[in-house]
Chimera marker file (.cmm) of the C-alpha trace (Angstrom):
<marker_set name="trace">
<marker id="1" x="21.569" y="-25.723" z="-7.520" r="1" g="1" b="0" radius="0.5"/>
<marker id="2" x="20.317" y="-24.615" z="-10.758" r="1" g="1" b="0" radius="0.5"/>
<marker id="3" x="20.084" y="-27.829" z="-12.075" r="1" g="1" b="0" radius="0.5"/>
<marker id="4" x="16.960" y="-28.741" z="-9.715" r="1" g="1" b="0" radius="0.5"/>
<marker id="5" x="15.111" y="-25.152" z="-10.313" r="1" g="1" b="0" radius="0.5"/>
<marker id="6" x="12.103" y="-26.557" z="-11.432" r="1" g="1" b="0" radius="0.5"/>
<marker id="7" x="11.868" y="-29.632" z="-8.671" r="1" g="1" b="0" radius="0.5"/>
<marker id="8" x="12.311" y="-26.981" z="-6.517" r="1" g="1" b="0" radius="0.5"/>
<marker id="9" x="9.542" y="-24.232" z="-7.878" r="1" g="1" b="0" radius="0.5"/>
<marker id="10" x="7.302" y="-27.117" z="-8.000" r="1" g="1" b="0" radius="0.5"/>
<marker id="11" x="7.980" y="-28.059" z="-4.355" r="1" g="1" b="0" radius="0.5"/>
<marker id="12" x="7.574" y="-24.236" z="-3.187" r="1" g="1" b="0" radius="0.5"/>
<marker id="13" x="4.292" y="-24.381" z="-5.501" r="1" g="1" b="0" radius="0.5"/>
<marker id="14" x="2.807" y="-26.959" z="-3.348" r="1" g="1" b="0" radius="0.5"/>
<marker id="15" x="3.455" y="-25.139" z="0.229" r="1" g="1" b="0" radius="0.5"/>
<marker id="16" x="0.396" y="-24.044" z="1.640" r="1" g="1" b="0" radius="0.5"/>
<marker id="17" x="0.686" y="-20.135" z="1.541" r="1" g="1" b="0" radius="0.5"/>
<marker id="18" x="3.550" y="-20.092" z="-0.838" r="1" g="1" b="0" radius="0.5"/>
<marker id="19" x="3.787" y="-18.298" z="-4.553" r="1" g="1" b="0" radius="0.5"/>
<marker id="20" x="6.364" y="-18.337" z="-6.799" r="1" g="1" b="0" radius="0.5"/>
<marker id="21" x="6.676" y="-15.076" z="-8.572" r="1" g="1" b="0" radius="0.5"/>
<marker id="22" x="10.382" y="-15.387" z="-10.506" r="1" g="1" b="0" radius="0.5"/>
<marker id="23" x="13.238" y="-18.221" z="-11.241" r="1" g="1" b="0" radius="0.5"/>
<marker id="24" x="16.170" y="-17.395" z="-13.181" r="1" g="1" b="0" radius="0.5"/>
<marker id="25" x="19.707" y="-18.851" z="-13.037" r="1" g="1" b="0" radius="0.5"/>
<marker id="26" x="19.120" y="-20.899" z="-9.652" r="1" g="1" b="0" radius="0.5"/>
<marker id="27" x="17.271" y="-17.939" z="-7.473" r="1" g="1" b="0" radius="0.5"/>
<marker id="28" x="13.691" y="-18.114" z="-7.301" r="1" g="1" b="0" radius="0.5"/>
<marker id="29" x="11.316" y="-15.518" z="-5.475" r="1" g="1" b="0" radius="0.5"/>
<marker id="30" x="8.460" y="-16.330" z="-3.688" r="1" g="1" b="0" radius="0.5"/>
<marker id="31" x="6.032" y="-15.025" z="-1.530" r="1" g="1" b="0" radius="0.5"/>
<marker id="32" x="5.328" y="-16.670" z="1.856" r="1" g="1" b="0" radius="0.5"/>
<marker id="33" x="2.294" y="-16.511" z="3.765" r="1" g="1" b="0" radius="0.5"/>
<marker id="34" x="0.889" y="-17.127" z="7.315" r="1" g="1" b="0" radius="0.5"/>
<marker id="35" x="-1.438" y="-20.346" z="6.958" r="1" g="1" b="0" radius="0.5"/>
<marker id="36" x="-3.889" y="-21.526" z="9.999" r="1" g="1" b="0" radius="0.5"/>
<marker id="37" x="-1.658" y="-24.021" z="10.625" r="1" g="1" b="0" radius="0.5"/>
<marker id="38" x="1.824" y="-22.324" z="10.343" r="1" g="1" b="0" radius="0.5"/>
<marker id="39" x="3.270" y="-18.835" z="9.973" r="1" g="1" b="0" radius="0.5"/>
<marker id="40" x="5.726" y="-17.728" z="7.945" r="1" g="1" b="0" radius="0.5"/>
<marker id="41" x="8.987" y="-17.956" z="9.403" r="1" g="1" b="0" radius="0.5"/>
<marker id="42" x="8.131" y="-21.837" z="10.062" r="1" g="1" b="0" radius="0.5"/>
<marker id="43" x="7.228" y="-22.016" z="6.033" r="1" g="1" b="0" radius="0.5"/>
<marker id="44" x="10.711" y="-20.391" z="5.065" r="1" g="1" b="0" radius="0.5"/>
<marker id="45" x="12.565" y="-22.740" z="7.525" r="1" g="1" b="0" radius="0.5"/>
<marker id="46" x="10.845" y="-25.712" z="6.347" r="1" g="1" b="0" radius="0.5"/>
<marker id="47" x="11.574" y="-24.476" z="2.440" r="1" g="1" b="0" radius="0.5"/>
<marker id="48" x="15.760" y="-25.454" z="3.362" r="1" g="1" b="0" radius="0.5"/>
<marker id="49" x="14.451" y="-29.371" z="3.190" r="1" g="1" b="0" radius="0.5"/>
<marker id="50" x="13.394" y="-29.323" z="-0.443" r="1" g="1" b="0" radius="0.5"/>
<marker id="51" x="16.252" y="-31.101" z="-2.347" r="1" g="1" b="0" radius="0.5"/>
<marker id="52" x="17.874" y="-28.787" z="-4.012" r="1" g="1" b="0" radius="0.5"/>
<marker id="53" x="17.581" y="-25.240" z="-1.822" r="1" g="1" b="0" radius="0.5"/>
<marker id="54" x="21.172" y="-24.333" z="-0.817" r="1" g="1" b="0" radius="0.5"/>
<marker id="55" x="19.743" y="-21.795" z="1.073" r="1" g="1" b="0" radius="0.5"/>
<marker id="56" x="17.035" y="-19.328" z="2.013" r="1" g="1" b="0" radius="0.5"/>
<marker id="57" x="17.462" y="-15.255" z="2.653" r="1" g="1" b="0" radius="0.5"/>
<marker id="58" x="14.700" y="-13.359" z="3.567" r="1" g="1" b="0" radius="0.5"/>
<marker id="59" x="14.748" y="-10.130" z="2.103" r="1" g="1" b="0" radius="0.5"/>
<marker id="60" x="11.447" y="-8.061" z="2.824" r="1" g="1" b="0" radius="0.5"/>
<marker id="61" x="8.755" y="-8.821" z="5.746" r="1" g="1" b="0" radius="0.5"/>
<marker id="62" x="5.467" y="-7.033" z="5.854" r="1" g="1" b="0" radius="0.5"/>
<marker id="63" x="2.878" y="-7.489" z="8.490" r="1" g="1" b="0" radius="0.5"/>
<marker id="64" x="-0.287" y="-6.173" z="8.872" r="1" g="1" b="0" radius="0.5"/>
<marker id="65" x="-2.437" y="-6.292" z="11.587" r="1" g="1" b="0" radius="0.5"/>
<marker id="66" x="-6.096" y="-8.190" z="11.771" r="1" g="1" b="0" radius="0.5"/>
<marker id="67" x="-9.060" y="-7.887" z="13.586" r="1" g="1" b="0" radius="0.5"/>
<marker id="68" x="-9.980" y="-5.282" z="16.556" r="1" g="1" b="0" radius="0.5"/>
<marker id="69" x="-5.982" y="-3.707" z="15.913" r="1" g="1" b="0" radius="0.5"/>
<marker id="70" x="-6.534" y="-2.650" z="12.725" r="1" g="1" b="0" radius="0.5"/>
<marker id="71" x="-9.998" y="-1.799" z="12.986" r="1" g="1" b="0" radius="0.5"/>
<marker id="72" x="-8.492" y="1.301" z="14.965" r="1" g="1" b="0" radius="0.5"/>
<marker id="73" x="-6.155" y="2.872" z="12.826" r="1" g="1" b="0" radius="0.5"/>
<marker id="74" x="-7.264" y="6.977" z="13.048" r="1" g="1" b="0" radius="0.5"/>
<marker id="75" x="-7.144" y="8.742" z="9.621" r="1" g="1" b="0" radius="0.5"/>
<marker id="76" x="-5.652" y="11.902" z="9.496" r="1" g="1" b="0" radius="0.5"/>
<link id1="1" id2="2" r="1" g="1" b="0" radius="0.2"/>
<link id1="2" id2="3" r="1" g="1" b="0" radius="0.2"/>
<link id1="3" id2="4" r="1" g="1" b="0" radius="0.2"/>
<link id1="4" id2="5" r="1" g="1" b="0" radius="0.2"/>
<link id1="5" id2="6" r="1" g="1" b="0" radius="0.2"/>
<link id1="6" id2="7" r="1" g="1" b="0" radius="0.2"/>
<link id1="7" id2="8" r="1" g="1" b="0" radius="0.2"/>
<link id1="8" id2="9" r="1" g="1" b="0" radius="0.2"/>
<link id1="9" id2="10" r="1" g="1" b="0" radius="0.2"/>
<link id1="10" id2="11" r="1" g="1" b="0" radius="0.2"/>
<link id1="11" id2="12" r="1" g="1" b="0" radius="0.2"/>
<link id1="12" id2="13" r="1" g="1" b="0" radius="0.2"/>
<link id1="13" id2="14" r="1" g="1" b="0" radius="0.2"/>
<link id1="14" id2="15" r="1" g="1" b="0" radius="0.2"/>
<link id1="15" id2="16" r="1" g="1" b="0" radius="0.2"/>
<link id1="16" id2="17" r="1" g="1" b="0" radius="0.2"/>
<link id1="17" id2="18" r="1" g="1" b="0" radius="0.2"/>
<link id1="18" id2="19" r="1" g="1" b="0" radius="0.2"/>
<link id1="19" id2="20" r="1" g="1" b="0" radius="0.2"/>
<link id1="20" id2="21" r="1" g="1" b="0" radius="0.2"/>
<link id1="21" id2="22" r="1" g="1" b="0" radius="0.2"/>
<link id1="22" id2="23" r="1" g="1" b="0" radius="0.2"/>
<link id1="23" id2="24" r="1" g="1" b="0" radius="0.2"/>
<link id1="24" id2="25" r="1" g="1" b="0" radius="0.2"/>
<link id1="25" id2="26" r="1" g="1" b="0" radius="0.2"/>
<link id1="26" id2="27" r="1" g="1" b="0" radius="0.2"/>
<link id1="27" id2="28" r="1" g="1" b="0" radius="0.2"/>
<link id1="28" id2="29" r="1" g="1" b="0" radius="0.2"/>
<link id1="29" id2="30" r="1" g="1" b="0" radius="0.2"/>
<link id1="30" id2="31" r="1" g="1" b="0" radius="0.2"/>
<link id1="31" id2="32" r="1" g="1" b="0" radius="0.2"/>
<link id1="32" id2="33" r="1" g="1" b="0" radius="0.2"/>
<link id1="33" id2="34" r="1" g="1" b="0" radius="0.2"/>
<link id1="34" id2="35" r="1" g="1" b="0" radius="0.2"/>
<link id1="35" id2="36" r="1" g="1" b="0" radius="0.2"/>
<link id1="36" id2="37" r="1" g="1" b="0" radius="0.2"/>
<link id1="37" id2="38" r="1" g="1" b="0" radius="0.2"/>
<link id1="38" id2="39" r="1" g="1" b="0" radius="0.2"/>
<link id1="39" id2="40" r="1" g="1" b="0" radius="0.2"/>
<link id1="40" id2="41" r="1" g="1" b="0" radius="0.2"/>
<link id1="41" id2="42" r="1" g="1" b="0" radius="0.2"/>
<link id1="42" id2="43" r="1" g="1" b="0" radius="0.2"/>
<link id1="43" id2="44" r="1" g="1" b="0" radius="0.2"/>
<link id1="44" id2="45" r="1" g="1" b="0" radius="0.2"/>
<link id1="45" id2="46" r="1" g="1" b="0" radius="0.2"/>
<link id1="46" id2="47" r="1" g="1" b="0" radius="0.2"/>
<link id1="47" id2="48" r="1" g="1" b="0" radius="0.2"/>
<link id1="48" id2="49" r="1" g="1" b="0" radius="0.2"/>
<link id1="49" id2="50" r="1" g="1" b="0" radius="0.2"/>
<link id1="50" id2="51" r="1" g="1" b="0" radius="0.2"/>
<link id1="51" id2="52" r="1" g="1" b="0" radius="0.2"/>
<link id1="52" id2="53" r="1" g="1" b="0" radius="0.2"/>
<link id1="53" id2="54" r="1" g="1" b="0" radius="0.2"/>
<link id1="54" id2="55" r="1" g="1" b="0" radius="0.2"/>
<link id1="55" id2="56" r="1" g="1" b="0" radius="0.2"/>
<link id1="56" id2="57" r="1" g="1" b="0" radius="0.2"/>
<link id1="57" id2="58" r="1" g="1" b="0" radius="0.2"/>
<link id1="58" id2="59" r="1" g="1" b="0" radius="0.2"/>
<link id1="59" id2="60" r="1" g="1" b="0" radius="0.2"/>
<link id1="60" id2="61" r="1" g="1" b="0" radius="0.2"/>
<link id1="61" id2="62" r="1" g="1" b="0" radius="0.2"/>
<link id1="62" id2="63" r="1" g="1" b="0" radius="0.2"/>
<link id1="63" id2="64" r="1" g="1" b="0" radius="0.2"/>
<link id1="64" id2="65" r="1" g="1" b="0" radius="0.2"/>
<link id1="65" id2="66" r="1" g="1" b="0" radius="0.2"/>
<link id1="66" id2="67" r="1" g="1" b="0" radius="0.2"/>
<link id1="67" id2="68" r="1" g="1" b="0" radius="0.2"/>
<link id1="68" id2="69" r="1" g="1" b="0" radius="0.2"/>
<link id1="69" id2="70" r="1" g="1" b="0" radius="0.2"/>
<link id1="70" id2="71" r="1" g="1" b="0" radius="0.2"/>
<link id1="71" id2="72" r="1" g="1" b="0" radius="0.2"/>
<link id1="72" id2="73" r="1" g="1" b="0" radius="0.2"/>
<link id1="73" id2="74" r="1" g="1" b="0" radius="0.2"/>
<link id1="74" id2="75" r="1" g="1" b="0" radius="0.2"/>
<link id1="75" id2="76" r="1" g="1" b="0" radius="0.2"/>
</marker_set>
């Protein structure tokens, strides 16, 4: 709904572990964020109650992992 763009950036603004990056004729495009309290995919699901969001695609995921897992990667 184009017409609610910026009700909606400023909604996405105020999600913990959200960023808005781009908004231009209705589509926005945000980054999304694990938080201690939520990850993700919980973050995005909860995004398709702000008034206004039709709906919400996920188009790239990256993960990354923390602690002992990462600490051995081999380089080569």
């Amino acid at each position: 709904m184009p017409d609610k763009v910026s009700d909606v950036v400023t909604a996405v603004e105020r999600s913990e572990g959200c960023e808005v990056h781009a908004h231009e004729e209705g589509r926005i495009v945000v980054t999304v964020e694990d938080t201690e309290t939520k990850r993700a995919s919980e973050i995005i699901m909860d995004m398709h109650q702000i008034p206004g969001v039709i709906t919400v695609a996920l188009t790239y995921h990256h993960f990354e992992s923390i602690g002992a897992d990462a600490s051995s990667s081999q380089t080569l």
